[in-house]
N, C-alpha and C positions, 0 to 999 in steps of 0.2 A: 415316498409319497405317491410315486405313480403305480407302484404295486396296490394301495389303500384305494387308488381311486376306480384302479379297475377293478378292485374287488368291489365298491360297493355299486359302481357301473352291472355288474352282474348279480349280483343279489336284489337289487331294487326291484325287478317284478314281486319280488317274494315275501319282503316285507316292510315296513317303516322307522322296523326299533332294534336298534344295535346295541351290543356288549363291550366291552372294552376290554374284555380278557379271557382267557380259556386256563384256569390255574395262574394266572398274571397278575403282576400287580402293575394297574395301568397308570400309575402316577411316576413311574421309572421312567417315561418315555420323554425324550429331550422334547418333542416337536407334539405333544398333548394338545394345545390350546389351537395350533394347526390343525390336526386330524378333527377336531371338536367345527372348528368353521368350515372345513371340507364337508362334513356332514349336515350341516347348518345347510349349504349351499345345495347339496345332494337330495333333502329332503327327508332324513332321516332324525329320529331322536335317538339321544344317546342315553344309557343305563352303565353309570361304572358302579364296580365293587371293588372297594379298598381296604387295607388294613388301617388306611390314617394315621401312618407315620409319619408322611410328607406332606403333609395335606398345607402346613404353613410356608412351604417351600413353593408349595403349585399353587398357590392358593389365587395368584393373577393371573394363571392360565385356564381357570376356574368359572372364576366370577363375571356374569355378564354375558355369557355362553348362551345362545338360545338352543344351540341342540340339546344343551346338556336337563334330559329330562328325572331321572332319579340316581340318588347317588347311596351304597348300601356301604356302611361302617361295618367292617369283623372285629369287631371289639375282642373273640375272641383269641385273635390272631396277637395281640400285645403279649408279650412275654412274661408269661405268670408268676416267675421268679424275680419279677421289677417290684420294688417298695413302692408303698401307698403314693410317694411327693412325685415319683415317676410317671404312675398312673394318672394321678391328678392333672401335673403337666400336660400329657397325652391327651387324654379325656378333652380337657380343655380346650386346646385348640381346635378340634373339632368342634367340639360344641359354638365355639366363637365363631367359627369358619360357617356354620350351618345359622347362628343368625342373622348373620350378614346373607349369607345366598337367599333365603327363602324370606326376608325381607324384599330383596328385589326381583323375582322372580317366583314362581310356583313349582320352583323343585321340590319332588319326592322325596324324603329322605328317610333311609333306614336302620337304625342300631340293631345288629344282628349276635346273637351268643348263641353259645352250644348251652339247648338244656337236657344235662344230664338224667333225666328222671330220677333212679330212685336206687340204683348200686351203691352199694356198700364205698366202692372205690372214688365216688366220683364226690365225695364230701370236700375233697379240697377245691375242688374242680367250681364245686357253688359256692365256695366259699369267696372265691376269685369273685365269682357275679357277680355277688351279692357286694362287694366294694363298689364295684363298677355300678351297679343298679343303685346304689344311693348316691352319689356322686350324681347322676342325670335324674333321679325325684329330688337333688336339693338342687340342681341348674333350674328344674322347671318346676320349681315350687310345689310340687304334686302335695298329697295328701293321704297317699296312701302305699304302700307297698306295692310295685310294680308285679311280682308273684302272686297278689288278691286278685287280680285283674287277669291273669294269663289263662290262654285255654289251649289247649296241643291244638295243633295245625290254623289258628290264628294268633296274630298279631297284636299288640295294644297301642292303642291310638291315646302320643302323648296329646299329642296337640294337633291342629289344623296341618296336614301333609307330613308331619311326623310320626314314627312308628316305632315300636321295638321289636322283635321278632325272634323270638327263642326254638331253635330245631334239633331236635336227636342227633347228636354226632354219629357219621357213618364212617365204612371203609373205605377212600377211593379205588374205583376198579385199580386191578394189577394183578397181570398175569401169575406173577406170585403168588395171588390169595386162592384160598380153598376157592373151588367149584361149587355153585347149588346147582338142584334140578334145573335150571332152567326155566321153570314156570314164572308167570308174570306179565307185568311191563311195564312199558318206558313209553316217555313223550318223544325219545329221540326221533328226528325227523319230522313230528307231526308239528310241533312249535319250533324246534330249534334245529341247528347244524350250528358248524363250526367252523371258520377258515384258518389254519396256524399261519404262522408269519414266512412260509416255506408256498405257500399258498395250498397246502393240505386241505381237502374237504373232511370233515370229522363228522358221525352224527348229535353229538352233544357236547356240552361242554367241560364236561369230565377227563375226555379224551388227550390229554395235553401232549402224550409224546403220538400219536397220528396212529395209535395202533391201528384202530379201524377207517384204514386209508380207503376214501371213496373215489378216490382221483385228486386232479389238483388244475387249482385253475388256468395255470399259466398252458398245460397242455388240452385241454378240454373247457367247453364252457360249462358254469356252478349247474344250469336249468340241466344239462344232460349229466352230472354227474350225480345229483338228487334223485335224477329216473334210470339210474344205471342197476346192472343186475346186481351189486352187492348192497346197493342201497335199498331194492326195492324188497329185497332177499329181510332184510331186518325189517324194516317196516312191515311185508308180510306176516313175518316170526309173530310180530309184538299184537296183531291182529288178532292171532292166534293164543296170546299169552304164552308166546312163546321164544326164550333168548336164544336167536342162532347164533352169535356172536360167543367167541370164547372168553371175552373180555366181559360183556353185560353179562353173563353168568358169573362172574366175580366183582359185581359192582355190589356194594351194600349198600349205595342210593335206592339202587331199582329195588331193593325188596321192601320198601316202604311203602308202594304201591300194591302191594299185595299179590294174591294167586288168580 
């Protein structure tokens, strides 16, 4: 707790809205509904992303949260090899969890899947969805096919602060994957950084094992590690449309932003 507070003790110039994870899943965490009134107090809104498997497990360190301002479902994180009464189960609680929250409060909430486009391979992959996507048009009475409604790079609004949100699966960076040119870029830095639980400064939240170490807080403060030469080195890069980083050359995120 006192690492969390001096972390968000020094971020606070910089911004108002915090994550709950970097590749995490932040419903693991014994002391959640602590960090969540820490941040309350701090001044800060909070944004989790979860798979929603615990979600009826955490669900009282949850509810009644005023930091807690949007909360994003990986639906496609449920395990594709689970039968229909599984998924339903799943589904379910969520969905029950999500009318209770946003009955008492104005949470955000988001159903997120991978939409495959149009490969050959990726038939099973929508066929998955598409369970899942009738399953929430018959929670919420819809009337039409969630896919009539969909458009690449937006969202569809089931209902008042509800959302579903379909995006191209990519490759997370890893120094294992091929290299590209380089060209491009990235918001890293300009909206986001990362602090891992070692107190690691990251530029994005991609970065889970610290490759691109920008310092850390507990020896440096966050304000001089953001304006440090390797930080300022990428940010420069990305000005440029350009990845100096050996890791952002192997991110399949960034190439979705184009040349």
């Amino acid at each position: 707790m006192e690492d969390f507070i001096k972390t968000l003790d020094q971020i606070k110039p910089f911004t108002d809205y915090i994550y709950f994870h970097v590749k995490g899943e932040p419903l693991l965490h014994p002391k959640l509904d602590e960090l969540l009134d820490i941040s309350h107090e701090k001044g800060f809104k909070v944004n989790i992303t979860t798979n929603g498997t615990l979600i009826s497990k955490n669900r009282s360190k949850l509810l009644g949260k005023p930091a807690l301002r949007q909360m994003n479902f990986s639906l496609h994180s449920f395990d594709g090899h689970a039968g229909s009464k599984d998924k339903a189960g799943y589904l379910a609680a969520i969905l029950d969890f999500v009318r209770e929250a946003t009955a008492q409060s104005d949470l955000i909430v988001s159903y997120r899947l991978w939409n495959l486009d149009m490969d050959n391979e990726v038939n099973q992959q929508r066929d998955k969805n598409r369970e899942l996507l009738s399953m929430i048009e018959e929670a919420y009475g819809l009337d039409y096919h969630i896919e009539e409604k969909f458009k690449p790079g937006t969202g569809v609004k089931i209902q008042d602060r509800i959302y579903l949100n379909q995006d191209p699966e990519f490759k997370w960076p890893d120094l294992k994957e091929p290299e590209d040119d380089g060209k491009g870029f990235c918001h890293a830095l300009r909206n986001q950084a990362g602090v891992l639980i070692d107190g690691t400064v990251i530029p994005c939240c991609l970065d889970g094992e610290g490759v691109i170490n920008l310092g850390n807080i507990h020896n440096s403060p966050f304000a001089d590690i953001v304006e440090g030469e390797r930080a300022v080195k990428l940010y420069d890069g990305f000005s440029r449309r350009e990845a100096v980083e050996e890791l952002c050359r192997k991110c399949g995120y960034r190439q979705r932003f184009g040349t």
